[in-house]
PAVEXFI-503439 format. One record per residue: x, y, z of N, C-alpha, C, CB in turn; residue number from 1; residue in one letter. Coordinates in Angstrom, 1 decimal. Glycine has a CB too. Example, Ala and Ser with C-alpha at 12.3 -4.5 7.8 and 13.67 -1.06 7.14 Angstrom:
BEGIN
[pt [13.2,-5.7,7.8],[12.3,-4.5,7.8],[13.2,-3.3,7.8],[11.3,-4.5,9.0],1,'A'] [pt [12.8,-2.2,7.1],[13.7,-1.1,7.1],[12.9,0.0,7.9],[14.1,-0.6,5.7],2,'S'] 
//
This chain:
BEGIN
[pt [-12.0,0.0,-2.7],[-11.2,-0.4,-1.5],[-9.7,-0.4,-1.9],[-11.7,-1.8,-0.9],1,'X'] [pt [-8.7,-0.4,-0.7],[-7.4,-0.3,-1.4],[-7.0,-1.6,-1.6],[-6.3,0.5,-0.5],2,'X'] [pt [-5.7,-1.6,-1.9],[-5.3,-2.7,-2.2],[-3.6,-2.4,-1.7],[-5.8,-3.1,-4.0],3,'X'] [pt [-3.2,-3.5,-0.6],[-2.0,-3.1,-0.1],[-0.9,-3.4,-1.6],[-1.5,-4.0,1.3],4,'X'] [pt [0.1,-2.5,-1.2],[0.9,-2.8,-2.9],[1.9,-3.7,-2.3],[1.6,-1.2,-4.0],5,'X'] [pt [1.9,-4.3,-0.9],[2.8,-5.3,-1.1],[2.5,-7.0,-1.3],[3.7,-5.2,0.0],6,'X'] [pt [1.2,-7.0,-0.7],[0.7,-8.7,-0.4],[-0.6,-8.6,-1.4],[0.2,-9.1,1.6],7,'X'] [pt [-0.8,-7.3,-2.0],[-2.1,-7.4,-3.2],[-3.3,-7.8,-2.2],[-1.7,-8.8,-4.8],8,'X'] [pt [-2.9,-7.7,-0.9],[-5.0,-7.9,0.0],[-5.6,-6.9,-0.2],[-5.4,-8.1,2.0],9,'X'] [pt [-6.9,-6.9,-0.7],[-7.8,-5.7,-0.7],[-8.0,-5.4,0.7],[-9.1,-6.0,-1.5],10,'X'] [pt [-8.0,-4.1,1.2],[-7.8,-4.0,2.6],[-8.9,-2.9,2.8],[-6.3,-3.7,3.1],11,'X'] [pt [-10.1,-2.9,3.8],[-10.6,-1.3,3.6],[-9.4,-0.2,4.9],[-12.8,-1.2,4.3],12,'X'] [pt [-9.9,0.8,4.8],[-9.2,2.0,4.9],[-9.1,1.6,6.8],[-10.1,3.6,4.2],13,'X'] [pt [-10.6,1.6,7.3],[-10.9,1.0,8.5],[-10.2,0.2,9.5],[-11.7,0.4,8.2],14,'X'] [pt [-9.8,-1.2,8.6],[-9.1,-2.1,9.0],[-7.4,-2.5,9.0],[-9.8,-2.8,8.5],15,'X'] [pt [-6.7,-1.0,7.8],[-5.6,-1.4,7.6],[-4.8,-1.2,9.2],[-5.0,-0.5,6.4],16,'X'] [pt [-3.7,-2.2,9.3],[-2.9,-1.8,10.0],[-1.9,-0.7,9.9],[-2.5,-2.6,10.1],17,'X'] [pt [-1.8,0.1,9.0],[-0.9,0.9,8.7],[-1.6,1.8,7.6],[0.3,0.1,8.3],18,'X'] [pt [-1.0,3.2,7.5],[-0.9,3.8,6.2],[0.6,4.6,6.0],[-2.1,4.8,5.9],19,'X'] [pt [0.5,4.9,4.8],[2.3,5.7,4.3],[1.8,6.6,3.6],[3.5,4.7,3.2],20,'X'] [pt [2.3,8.2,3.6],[2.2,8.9,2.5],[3.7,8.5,1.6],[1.9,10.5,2.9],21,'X'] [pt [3.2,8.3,0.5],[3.8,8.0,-0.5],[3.9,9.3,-1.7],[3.1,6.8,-0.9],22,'X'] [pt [4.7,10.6,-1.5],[4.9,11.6,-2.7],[3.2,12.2,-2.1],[5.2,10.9,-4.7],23,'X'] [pt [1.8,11.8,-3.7],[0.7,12.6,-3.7],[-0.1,11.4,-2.9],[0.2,13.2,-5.2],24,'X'] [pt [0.0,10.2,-2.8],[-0.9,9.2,-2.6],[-0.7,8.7,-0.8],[-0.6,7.9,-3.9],25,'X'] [pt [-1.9,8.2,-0.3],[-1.8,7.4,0.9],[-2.1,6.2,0.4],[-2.7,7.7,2.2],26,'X'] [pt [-1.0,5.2,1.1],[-1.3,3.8,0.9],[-1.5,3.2,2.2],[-0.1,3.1,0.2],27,'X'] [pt [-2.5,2.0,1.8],[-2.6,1.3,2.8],[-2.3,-0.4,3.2],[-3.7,1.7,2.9],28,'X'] [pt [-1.9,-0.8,4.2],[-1.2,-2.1,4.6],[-1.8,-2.8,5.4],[-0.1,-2.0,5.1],29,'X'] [pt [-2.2,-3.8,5.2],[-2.7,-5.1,6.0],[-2.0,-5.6,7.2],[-2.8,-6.1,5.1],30,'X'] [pt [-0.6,-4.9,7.3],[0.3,-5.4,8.5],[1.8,-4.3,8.6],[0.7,-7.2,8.1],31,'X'] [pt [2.3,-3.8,9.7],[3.2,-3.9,10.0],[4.7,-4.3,8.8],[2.7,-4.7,10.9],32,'X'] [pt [4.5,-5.8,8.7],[5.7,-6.2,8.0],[5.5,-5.8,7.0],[6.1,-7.5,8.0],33,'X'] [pt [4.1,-5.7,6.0],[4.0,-5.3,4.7],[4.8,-3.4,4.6],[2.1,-5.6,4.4],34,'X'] [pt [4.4,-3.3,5.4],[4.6,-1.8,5.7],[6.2,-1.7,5.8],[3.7,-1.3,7.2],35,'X'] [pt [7.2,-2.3,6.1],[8.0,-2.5,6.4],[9.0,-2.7,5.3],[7.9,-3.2,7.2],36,'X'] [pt [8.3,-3.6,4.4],[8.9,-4.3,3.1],[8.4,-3.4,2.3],[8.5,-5.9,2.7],37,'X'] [pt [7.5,-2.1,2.2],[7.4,-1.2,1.4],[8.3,0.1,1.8],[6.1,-1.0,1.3],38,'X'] [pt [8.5,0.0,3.2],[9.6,1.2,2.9],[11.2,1.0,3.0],[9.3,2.3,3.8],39,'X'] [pt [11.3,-0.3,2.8],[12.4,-0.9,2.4],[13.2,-0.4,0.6],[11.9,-2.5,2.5],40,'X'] [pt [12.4,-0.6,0.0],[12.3,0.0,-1.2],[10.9,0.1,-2.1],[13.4,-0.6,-2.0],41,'X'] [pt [10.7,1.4,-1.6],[9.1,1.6,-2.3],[9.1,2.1,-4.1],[8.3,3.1,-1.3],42,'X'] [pt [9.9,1.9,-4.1],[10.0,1.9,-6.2],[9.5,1.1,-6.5],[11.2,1.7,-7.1],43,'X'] [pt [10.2,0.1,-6.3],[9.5,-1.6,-6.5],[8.3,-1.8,-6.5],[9.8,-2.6,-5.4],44,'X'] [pt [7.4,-1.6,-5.2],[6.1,-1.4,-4.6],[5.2,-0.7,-5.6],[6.2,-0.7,-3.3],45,'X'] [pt [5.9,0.2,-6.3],[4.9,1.6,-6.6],[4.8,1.1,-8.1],[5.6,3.6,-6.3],46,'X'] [pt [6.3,0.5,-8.8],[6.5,0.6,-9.9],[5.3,-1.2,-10.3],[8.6,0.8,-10.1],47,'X'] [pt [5.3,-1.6,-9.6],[3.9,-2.9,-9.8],[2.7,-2.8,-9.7],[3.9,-3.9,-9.1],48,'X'] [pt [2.1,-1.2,-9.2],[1.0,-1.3,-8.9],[0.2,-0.7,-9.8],[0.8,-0.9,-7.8],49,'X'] [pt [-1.1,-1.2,-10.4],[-1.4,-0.6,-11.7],[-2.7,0.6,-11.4],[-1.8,-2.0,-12.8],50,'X'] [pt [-2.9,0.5,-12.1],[-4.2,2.3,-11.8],[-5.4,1.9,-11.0],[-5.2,3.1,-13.4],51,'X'] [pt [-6.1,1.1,-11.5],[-6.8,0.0,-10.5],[-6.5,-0.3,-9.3],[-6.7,-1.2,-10.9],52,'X'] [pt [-5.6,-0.4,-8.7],[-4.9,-0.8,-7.3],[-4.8,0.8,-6.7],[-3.1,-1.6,-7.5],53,'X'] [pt [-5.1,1.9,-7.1],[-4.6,3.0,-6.6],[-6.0,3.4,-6.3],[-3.4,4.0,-7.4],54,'X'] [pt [-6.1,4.5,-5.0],[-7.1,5.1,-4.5],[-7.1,6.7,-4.5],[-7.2,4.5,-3.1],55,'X'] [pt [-7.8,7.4,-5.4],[-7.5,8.9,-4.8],[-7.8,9.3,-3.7],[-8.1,9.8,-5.4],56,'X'] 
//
């Protein structure tokens, strides 16, 4: 299951409120504002999320 990279909720794909393509990856968000505060500056976001947290 994903894991949003801003609020760390495990979220399924189903239920997110949001997704982003991010470069090769889709991410997914539990809300709106999370979504918001990741494309605010998504370095930050990307640069804390470890391999575990990422979904092919």
């Amino acid at each position: 299951m994903p894991i949003d990279p801003v609020c760390k909720m495990e979220i399924s794909i189903a239920d997110a409120a949001a997704s982003h393509d991010y470069h090769t990856e889709t991410l997914y968000f539990c809300s709106i504002d999370c979504l918001r505060k990741f494309e605010s500056d998504p370095a930050v976001y990307m640069d804390d999320m470890g391999d575990e947290e990422r979904i092919a």
